[in-house]
Each structure stands twice: as structure tokens, then as C-alpha cells.
C-alpha positions as CSV (number, residue, x, y, z in Angstrom):
1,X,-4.7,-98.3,91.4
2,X,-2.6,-97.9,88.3
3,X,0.7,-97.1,90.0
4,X,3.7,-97.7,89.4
5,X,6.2,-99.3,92.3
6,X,8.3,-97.2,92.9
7,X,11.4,-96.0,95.9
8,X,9.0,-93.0,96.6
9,X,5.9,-95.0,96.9
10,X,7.8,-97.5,99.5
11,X,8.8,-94.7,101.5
12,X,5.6,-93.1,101.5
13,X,4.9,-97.2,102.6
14,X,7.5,-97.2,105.4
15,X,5.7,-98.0,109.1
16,X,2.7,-98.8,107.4
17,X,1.2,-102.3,107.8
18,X,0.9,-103.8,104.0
19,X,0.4,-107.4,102.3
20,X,3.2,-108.8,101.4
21,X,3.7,-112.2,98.9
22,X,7.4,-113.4,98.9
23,X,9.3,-116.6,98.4
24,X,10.5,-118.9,101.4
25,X,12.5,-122.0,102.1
26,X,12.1,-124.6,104.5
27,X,12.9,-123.0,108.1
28,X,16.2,-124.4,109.4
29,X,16.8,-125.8,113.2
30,X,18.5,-123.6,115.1
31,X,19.9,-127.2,116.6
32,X,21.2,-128.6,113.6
33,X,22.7,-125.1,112.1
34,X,25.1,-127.2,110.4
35,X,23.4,-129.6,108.6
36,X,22.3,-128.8,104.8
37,X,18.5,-127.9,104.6
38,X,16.5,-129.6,101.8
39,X,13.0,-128.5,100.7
40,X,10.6,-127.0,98.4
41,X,9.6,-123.2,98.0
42,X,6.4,-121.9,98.9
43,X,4.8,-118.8,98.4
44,X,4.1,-117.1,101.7
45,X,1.4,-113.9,101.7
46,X,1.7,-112.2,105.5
47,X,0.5,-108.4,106.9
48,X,4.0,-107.3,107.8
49,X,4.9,-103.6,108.6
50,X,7.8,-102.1,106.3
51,X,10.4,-100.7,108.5
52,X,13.3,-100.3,106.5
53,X,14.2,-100.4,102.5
54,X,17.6,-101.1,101.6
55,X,20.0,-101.9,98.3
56,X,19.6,-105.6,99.0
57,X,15.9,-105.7,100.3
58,X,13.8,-104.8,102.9
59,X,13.4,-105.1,106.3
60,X,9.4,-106.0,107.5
61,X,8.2,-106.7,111.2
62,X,5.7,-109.5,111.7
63,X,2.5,-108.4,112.8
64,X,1.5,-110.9,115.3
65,X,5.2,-111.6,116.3
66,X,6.7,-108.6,116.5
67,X,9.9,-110.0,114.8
68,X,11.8,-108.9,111.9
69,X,12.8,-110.0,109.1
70,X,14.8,-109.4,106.2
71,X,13.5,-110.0,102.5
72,X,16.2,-109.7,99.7
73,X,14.1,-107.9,96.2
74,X,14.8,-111.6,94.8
75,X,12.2,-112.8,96.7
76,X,9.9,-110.3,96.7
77,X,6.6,-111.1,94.8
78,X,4.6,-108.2,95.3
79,X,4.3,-105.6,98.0
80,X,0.3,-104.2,98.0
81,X,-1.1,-101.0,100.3
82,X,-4.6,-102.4,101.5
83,X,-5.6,-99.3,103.1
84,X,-7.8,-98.6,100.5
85,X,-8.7,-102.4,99.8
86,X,-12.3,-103.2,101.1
87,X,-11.8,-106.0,103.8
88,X,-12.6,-109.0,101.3
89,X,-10.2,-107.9,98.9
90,X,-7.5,-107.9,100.9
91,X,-6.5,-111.3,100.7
């Protein structure tokens, strides 16, 4: 699928369950919220459903979870539909 990303195609996208890949820190502890948090980036690639798309990012709820979470466009690596995918290409 030769398409081209665009704010039409991620509404079209919105409530659906999708494969996101998107750069993370360390997770901080809620117990030491003042303390400084140190650590290396990693790539994380999670099924998350798109619930809301904004100027600064979107919003995506964990599938397993239930949660959700907010991912600025900085950190955003690639958003993919895999409705069409065959199960082993997904990930």
C-alpha cells in the first residue's frame, strides 16, 4: 500500500486498533517525581487504538491496558493499518 500518511487517512484510522512504532524514555517513579530521570531511548512497537489526533500528537489507548496515552509527532516512528496485513506480517 503506496499511500501517502496523511490527516484524512488518520481519521479514517481513528477507533481503529493499528501498530504503532514510537520513541520512549525510561518510565519515571511516581515516588520519586522529583528526582531527574536518566536513561536510554528505545524503540517501543505496541497495538494501540487511535482515539484522538491533535496539533501536538495523538492520543492512543493501550490495548491490553486500557490506558491512554499521549504521543507527541516527535516521537512518532510510524503509524501502520494491519487490517489488511496477513497475521505474520504484522509484526
Amino acid at each position: 500500500m503506496d499511500r501517502e500518511l496523511s490527516p484524512q487517512v488518520l481519521n479514517d484510522w481513528l477507533g481503529d486498533r493499528l501498530l504503532v512504532k514510537y520513541m520512549t524514555g525510561p518510565d519515571a517513579d511516581p515516588e520519586g517525581a522529583d528526582r531527574t530521570v536518566t536513561g536510554q531511548a528505545e524503540a517501543r512497537t505496541e497495538l494501540l487504538y487511535l482515539e484522538q489526533i491533535g496539533v501536538y500528537g495523538v492520543v492512543v489507548k493501550k490495548v491490553a491496558e486500557g490506558s491512554s496515552e499521549f504521543i507527541p509527532w516527535g516521537a512518532l516512528l510510524a503509524i501502520l493499518d494491519i487490517r489488511s496485513a496477513e497475521p505474520d506480517d504484522v509484526v
